[in-house]
C-alpha positions as CSV (number, residue, x, y, z in Angstrom):
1,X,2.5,10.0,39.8
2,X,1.4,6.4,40.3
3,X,2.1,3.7,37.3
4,X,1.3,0.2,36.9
5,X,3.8,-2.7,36.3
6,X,6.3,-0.2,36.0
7,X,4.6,1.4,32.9
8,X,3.1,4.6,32.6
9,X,-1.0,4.2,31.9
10,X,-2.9,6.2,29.8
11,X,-6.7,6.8,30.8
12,X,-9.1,7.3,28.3
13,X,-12.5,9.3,29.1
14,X,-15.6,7.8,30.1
15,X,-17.2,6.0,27.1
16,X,-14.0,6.7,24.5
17,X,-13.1,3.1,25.6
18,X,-15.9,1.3,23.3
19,X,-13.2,1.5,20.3
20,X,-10.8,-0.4,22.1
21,X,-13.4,-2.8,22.9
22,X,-14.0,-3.6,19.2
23,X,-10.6,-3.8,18.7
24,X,-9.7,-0.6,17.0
25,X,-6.0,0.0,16.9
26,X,-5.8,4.0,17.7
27,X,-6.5,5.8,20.4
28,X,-6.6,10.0,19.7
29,X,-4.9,12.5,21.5
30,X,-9.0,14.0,22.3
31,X,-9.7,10.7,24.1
32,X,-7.5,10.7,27.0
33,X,-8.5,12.1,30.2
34,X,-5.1,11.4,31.9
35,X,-1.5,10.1,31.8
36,X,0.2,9.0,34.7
37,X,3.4,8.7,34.4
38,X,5.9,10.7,32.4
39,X,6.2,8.4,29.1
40,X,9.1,9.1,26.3
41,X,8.2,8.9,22.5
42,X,7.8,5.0,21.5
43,X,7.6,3.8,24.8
44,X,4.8,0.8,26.0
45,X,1.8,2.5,28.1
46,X,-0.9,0.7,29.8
47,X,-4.3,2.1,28.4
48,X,-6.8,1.9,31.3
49,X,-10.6,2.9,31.2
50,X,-11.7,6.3,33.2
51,X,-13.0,2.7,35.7
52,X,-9.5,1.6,35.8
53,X,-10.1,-1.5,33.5
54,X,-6.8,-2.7,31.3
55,X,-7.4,-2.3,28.1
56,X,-4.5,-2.4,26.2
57,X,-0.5,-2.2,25.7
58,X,0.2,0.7,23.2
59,X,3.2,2.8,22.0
60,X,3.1,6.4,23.0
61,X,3.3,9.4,20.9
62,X,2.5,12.6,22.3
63,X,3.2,14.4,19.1
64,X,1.2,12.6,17.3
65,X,-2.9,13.2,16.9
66,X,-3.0,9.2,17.4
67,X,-1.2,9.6,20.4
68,X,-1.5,5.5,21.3
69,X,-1.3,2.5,18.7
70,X,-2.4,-0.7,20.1
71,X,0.1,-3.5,20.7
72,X,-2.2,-6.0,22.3
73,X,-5.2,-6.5,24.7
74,X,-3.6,-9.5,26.6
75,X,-2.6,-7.4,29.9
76,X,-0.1,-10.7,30.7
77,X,1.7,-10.5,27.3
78,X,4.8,-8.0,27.9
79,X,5.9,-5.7,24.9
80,X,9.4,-7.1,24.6
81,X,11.8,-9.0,21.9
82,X,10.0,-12.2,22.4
83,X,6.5,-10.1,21.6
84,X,8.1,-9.0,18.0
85,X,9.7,-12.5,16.8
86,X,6.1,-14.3,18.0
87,X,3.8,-12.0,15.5
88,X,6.6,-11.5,12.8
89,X,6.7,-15.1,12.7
90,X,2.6,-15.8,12.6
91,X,2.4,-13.1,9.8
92,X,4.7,-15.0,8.0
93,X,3.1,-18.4,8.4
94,X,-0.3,-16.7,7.8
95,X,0.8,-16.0,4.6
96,X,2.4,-19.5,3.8
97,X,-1.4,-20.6,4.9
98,X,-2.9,-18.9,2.2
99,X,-0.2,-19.4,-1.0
100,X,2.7,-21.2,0.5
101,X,6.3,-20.5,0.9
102,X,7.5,-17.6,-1.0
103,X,9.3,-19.0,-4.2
104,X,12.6,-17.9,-4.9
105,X,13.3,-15.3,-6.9
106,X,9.3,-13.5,-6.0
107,X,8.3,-10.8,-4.1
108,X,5.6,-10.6,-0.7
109,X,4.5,-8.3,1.9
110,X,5.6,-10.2,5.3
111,X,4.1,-7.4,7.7
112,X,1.4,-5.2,7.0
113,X,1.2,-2.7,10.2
114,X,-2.4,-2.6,11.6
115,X,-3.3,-5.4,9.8
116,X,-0.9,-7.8,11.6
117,X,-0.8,-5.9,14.4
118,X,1.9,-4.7,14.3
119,X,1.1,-0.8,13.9
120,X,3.5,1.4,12.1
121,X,5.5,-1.4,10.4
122,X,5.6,-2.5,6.7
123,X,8.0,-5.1,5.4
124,X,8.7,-6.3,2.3
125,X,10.7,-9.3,0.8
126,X,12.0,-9.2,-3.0
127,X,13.8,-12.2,-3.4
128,X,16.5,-12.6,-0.7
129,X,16.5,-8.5,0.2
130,X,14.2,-7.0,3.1
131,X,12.5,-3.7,3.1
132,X,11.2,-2.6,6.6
133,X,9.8,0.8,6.9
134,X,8.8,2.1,10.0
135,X,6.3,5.0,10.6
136,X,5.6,5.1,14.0
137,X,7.4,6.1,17.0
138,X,6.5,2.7,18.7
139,X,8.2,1.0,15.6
140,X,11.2,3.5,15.9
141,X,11.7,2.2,19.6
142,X,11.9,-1.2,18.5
143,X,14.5,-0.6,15.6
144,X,17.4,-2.4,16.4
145,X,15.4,-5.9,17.2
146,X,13.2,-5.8,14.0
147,X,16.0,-5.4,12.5
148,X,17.8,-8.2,13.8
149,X,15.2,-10.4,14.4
150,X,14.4,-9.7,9.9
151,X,17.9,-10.3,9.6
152,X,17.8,-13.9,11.1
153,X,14.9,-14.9,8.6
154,X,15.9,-17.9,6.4
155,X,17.5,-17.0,3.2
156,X,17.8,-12.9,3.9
157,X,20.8,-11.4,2.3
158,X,20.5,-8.0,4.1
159,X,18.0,-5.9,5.3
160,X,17.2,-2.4,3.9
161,X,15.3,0.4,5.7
162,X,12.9,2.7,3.6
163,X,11.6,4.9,6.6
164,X,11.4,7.9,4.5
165,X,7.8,8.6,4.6
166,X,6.4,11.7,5.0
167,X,4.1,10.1,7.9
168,X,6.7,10.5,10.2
169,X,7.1,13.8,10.3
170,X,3.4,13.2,12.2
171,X,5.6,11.3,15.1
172,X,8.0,13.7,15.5
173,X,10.7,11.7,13.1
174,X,13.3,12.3,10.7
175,X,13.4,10.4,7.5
176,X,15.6,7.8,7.4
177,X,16.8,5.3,4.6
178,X,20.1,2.7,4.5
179,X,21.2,-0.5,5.1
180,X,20.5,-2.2,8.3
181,X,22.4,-5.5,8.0
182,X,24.2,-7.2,5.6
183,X,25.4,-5.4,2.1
184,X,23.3,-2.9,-0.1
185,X,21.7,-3.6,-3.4
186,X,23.8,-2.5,-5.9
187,X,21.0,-1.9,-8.1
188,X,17.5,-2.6,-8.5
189,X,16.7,-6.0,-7.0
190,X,14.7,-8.5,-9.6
191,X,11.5,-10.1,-8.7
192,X,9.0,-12.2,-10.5
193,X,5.0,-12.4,-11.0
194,X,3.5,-14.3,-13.2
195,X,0.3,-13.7,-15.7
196,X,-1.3,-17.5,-15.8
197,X,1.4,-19.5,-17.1
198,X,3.7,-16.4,-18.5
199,X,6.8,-15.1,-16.0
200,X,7.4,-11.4,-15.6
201,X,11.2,-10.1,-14.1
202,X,10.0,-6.7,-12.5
203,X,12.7,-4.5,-10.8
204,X,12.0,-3.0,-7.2
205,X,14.0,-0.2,-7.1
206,X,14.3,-0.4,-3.0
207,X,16.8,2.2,-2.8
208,X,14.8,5.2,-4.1
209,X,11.5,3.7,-5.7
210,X,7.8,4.5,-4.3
211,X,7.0,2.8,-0.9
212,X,9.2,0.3,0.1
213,X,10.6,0.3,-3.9
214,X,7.4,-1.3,-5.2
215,X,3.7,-1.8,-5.2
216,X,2.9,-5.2,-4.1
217,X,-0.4,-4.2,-3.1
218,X,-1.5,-4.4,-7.0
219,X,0.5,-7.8,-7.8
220,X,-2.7,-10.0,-7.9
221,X,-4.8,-7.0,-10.0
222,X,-1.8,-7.0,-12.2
223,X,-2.5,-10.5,-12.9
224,X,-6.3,-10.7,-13.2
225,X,-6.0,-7.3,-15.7
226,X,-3.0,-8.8,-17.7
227,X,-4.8,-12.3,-18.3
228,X,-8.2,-9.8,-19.6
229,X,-5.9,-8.1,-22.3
230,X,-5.6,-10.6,-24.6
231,X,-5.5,-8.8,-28.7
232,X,-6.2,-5.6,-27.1
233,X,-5.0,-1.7,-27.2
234,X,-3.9,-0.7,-23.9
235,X,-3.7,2.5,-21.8
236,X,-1.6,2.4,-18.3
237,X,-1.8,5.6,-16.7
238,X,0.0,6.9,-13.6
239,X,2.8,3.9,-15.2
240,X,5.1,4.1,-12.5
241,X,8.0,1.9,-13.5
242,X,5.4,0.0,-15.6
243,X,4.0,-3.3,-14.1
244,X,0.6,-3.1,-15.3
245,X,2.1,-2.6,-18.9
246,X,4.3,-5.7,-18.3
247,X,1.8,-7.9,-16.9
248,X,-0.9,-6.8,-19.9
249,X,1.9,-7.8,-22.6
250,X,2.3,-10.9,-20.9
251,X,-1.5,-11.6,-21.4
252,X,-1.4,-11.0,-24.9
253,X,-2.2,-7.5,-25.8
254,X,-1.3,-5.5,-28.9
255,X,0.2,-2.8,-28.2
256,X,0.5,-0.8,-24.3
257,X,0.6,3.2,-24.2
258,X,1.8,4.1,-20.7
259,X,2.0,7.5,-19.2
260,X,3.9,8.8,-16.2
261,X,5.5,11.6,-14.9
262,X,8.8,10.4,-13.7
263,X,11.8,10.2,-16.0
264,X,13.5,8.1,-13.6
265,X,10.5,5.5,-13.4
266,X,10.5,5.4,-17.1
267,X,14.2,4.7,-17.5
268,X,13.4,1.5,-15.3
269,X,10.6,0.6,-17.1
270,X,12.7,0.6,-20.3
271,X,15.3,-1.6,-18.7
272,X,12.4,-4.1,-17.7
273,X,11.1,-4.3,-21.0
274,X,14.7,-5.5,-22.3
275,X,14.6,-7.8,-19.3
276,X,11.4,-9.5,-20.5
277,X,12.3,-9.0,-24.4
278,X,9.6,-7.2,-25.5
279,X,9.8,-5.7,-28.7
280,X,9.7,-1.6,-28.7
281,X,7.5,-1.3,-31.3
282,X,4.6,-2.7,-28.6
283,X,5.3,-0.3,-26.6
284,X,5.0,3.7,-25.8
285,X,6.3,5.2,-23.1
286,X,4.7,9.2,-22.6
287,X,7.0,11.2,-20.0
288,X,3.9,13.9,-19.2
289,X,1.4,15.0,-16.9
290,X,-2.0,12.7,-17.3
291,X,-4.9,14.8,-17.5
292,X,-3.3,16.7,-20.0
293,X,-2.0,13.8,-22.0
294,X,-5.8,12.2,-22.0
295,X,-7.1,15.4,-23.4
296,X,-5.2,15.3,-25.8
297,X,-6.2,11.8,-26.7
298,X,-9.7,13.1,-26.7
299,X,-9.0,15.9,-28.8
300,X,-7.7,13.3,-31.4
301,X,-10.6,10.9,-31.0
302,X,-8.1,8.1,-29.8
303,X,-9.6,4.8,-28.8
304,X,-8.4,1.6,-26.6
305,X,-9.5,-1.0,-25.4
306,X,-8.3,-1.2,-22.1
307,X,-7.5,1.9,-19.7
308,X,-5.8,1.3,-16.4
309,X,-6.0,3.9,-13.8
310,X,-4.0,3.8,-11.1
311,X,-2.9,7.2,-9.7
312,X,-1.0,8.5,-6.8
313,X,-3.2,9.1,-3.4
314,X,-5.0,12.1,-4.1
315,X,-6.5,12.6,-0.8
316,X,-4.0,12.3,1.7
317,X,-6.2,13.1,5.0
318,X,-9.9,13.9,4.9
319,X,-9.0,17.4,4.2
320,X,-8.1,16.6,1.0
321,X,-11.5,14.8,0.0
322,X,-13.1,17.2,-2.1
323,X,-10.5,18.4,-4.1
324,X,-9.2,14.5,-4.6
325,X,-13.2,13.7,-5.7
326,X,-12.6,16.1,-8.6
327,X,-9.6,14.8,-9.4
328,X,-11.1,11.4,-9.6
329,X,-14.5,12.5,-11.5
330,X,-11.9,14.0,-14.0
331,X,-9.5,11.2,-15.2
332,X,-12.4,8.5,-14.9
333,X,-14.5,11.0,-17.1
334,X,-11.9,11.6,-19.3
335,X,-11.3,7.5,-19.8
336,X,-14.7,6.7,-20.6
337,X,-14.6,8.8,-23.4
338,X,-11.5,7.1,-24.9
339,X,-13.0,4.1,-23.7
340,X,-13.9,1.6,-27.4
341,X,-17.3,0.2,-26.6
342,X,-16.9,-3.1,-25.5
343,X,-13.8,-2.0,-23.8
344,X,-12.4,-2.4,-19.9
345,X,-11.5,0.4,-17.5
346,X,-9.5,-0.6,-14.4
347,X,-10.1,2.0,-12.1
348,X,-8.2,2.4,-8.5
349,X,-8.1,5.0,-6.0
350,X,-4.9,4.0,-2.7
351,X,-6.8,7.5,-1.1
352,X,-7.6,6.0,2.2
353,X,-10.0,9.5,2.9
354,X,-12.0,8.4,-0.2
355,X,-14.5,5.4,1.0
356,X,-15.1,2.2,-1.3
357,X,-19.0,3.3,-1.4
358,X,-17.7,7.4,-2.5
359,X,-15.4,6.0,-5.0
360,X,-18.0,4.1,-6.6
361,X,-20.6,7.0,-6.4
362,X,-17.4,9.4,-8.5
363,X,-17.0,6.5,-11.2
364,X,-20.7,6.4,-11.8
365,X,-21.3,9.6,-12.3
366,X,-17.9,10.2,-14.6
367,X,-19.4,7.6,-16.9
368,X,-23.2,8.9,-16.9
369,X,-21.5,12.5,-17.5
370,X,-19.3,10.5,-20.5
371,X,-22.7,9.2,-21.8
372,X,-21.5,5.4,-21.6
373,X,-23.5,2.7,-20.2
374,X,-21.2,0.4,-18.0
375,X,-21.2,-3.0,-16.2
376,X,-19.2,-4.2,-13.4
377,X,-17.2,-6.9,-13.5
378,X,-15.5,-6.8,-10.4
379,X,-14.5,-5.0,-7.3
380,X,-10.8,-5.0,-6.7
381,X,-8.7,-4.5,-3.5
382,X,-5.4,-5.2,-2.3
383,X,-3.2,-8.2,-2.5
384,X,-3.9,-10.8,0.1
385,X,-0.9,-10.0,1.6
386,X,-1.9,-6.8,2.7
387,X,-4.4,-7.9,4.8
388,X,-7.2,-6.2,6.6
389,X,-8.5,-5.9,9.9
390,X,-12.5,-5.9,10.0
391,X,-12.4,-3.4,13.0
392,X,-9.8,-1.3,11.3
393,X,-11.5,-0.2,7.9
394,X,-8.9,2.5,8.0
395,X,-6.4,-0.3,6.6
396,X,-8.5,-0.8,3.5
397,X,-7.0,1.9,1.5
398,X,-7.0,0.6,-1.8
399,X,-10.4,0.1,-3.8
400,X,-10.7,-0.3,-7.5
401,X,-13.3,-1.2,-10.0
402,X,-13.1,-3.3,-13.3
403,X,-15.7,-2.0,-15.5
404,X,-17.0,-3.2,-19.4
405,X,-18.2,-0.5,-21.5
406,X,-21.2,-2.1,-23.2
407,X,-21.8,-1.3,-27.1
């Protein structure tokens, strides 16, 4: 079978090229009309046009729906070690563009897959320790140089892997977590954010903590809800290791109830709350289920002033869109009614299968079924740092609203 450049070439049907041609990052496993050549899992493939036109260089994947993901359209750009330093080192000076050098001690999201185009990789600084995760067989191929070439970053003490997501079984992987270079944590590693003027030491628990040990996705939401909770009564929901609590106590607020299922996320969360000295009687910590613990709260007629919601992804694929609506209608319905008029409701949904536009149309509808009259204040989305391509809306996975009950 004939190749090109000494790569195999992937030939997508008549028409199923216009993607591509907007820049969209994916090519499915229905799309191809042909592979010539006999490419392994990971390995760079020339996608062609049913015309023969170049289109792309992409890593293959046969086990995977999305059997291509786009490494460039430049046809004289080779995939190679040189290819991996270049964009690692513009997403890294993109950022610096936008909020400077990372400051010691703080925590940013240096590669953010698709959206640096870089498919299937995520990295993560927290101070001077690197998380990569990789979720693609492409980014599995190219192991050993990312993790050198993170390695070689100034100030990096070692380099941690978190692939351990369940995305990979999708590729045909096994999970895999450790170090990569230089010496494991020995404990959670401490970053900083910062409400306005007041610091906040947060742990990222990058050995077995969500994602990459963190959310950074919510750091600058954390900030604009925390410098809103001045004198208020708070409720953080789906706590995690409880950021949103920190950052709100930081702003000001009375007192934060925060629920979450995890024992082990709690026991952090107590050990940041000594870290920032913050006295227990401000805070409750609920080790429950949520919907159950808000129904209780409405069977007592209990009141704040500020509710966060920020659950776990309900809808996984598409497939999981209905039953994840429900979900949603319920614990938005269920916070407007504990919702004190005048109050705030921080609403998120990370569900990439539920739409910015859907997830509005669900929060409406919780609050006209809750009888409440409510006002947007804002839309919220991820951190900068997590950014976005414009043809690859798939990448804008986290949506959330900030809401004002009116009296």
């Amino acid at each position: 079978m004939k190749t090109h450049h000494g790569l195999p070439v992937v030939e997508v049907k008549p028409g199923r090229e216009k993607s591509l041609l907007r820049r969209h990052p994916w090519v499915f496993s229905g799309a191809v009309a042909q592979v010539r050549g006999d490419p392994q899992a990971g390995q760079t493939v020339r996608v062609h046009s049913a015309g023969g036109r170049f289109l792309a260089h992409a890593a293959w994947s046969a086990q995977s729906q999305i059997c291509a993901r786009v490494w460039n359209h430049d046809e004289a750009e080779p995939i190679d070690r040189a290819f991996f330093d270049r964009r690692l080192r513009e997403a890294i000076a993109w950022r610096e563009s936008l909020s400077g050098p990372l400051a010691v001690g703080a925590a940013r999201r240096l590669v953010n897959a698709e959206g640096d185009g870089l498919p299937g990789i995520v990295v993560d600084r927290y101070g001077n320790t690197i998380v990569m995760q990789l979720l693609s067989a492409g980014a599995e191929a190219w192991r050993g140089e990312i993790g050198e070439l993170l390695a070689q970053l100034p100030g990096v003490d070692g380099v941690y892997e978190r692939s351990d997501a369940d995305v990979r079984e999708l590729e045909g992987l096994a999970p895999r977590s450790g170090v990569v270079h230089g010496a494991e944590p020995s404990g959670p590693v401490a970053v900083q954010e910062w409400v306005g003027e007041h610091p906040i030491e947060l742990l990222a628990d990058v050995r077995g903590g969500h994602k990459t040990g963190f959310y950074l996705d919510q750091s600058v939401n954390r900030a604009r809800v925390g410098a809103l909770a001045a004198g208020r009564t708070v409720l953080n929901c789906f706590a995690f290791s409880g950021a949103f609590a920190f950052s709100c106590m930081a702003g000001g607020a009375r007192h934060v109830t925060s629920i979450e299922s995890s024992a082990d996320a709690l026991l952090l969360a107590r050990e940041m709350a000594e870290r920032n000295r913050i006295p227990a009687t401000a805070l409750d910590w609920i080790e429950g289920d949520v919907f159950e613990q808000l129904r209780r709260f409405r069977d007592a007629a209990k009141r704040f002033d500020l509710i966060i919601l920020d659950p776990p992804k309900f809808a996984p694929t598409q497939a999981h869109a209905e039953r994840a609506s429900r979900a949603y209608k319920d614990i938005n319905l269920l916070a407007f009614k504990l919702l004190a008029p005048g109050g705030l409701l921080a609403t998120f949904s990370c569900s990439g299968a539920i739409e910015p536009g859907l997830f509005r149309q669900i929060v409406a509808g919780a609050a006209e079924d809750a009888g409440v009259d409510v006002r947007l204040r804002a839309a919220l989305t991820a951190a900068p740092d997590h950014p976005v391509r414009l043809a690859f809306p798939e990448g804008d996975y986290l949506k959330g609203l900030l809401l004002e009950r009116l009296a």
